[in-house]
N, C-alpha and C positions, 0 to 999 in steps of 0.2 A: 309580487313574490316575497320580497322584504317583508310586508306585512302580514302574509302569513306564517313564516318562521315567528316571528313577534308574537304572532299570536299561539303558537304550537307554546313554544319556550315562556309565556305567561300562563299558561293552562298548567303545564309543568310544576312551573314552580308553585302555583296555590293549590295545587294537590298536594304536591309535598309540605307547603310551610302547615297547612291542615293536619298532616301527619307527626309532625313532629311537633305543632302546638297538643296532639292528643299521648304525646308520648309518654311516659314516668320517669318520674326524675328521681325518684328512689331506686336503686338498687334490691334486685328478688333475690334472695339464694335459693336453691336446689330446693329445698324442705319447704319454704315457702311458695315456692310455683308451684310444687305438686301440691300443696294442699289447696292453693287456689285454685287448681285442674279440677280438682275434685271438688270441690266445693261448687264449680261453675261448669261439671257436663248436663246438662241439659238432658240425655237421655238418659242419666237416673232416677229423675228428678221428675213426681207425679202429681205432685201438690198445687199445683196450679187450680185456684179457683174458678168456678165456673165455666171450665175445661173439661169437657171429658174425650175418650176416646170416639166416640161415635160425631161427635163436632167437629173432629182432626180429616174426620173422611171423607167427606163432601166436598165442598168447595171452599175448602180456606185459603186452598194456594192454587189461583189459578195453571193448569198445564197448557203447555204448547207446543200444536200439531204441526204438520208442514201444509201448505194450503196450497193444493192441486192446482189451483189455476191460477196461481203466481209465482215466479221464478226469479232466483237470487241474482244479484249483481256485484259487480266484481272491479276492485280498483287498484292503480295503479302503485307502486313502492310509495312507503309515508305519504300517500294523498286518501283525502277524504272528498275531495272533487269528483263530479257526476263525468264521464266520460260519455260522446255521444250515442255509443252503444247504449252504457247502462241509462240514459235518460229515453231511450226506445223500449228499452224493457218494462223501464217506471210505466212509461205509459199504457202498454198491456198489462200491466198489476192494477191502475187505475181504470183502465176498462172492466177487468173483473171488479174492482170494489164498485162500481157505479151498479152492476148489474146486480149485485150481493150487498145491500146495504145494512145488512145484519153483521154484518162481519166483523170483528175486532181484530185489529191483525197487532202483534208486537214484531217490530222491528229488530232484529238482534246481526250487531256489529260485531266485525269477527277478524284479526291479523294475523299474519304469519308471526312466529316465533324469537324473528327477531327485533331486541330494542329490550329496554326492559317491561313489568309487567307494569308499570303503572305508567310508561308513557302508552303502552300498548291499550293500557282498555279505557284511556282520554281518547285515543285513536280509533278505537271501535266503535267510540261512543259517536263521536264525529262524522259516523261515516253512514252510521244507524240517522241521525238526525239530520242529514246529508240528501237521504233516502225521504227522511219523513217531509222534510221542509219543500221537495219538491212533489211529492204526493199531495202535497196540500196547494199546494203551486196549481195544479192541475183540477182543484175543486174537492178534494176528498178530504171530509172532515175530522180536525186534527185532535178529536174526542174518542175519534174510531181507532188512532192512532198512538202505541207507545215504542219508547225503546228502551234496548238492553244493551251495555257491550261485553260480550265474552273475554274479549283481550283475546290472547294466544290460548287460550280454553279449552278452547272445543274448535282443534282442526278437522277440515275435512278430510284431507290427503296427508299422511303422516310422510315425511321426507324432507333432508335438506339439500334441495335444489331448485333452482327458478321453479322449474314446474309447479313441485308442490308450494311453493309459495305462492305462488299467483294463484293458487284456488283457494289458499286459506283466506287471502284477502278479500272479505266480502261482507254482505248486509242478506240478510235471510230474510224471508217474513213467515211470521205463524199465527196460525188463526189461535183467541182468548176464549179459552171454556172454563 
């Protein structure tokens, strides 16, 4: 148990020491940010070589479905630990990927609202590759497999009270097109 705290509270901190090694250490004033806004929106800005609109539209950025014949699992307050339910589920998600071996599924970890947002989407991430480590446990190869974490992102159930928490905390899966 110790050692997993340990391990939460070191994940923690080289997310942040990462953050604040990318941070500035100059000073912006008002006139300077908005001219750097402006200088760096992306949606004004069409100059991109070798880009055009018709390459934007296809498949540059893969989307993600919900995949009918897999169903989400769901964990306990700050755990990213497989519960024996959700390791029965895994298993019928793994019986669909064997059957469907075309399938790329992305994994997306997902927390209720509370903690803040950067321990929450180490948390999500955790919980996605939680998912994926034992899908592959089970034989399903971990090529067919990615993850995502939402953090607090994208709830399911908006509301704050057990109930709604306990559905936000979870790992999706969605098929790669």
């Amino acid at each position: 148990m110790k050692t997993m705290q340990l391990l939460k509270v070191a994940m923690v901190v080289l997310f942040l020491s990462g953050l604040i090694g990318c941070a500035s250490t100059q000073p912006v004033t008002p006139v300077e940010d908005q001219a750097m806004v402006s200088q760096s929106d992306m949606s004004q800005q069409s100059d991109v070589k070798g880009v055009d609109d018709k390459s934007m539209q296809g498949e540059a950025v893969p989307s993600h479905e919900a995949v009918a014949g897999m169903e989400r699992i769901h964990f306990d307050f700050d755990q990213f630990t497989l519960s024996p339910e959700a390791r029965g589920i895994l298993g019928e998600n793994a019986k669909y990927l064997n059957a469907n071996s075309g399938v790329q599924v992305v994994i997306e970890g997902h927390c209720d609202d509370r903690g803040s947002d950067e321990y929450n989407l180490a948390l999500g991430e955790s919980r996605a590759l939680a998912a994926k480590n034992y899908l592959v446990s089970l034989g399903i190869s971990a090529s067919r497999l990615s993850v995502i974490s939402y953090g607090e992102e994208k709830p399911l159930v908006m509301g704050e009270n057990e109930e709604a928490w306990a559905q936000n905390r979870r790992a999706e899966f969605k098929v790669v097109h």
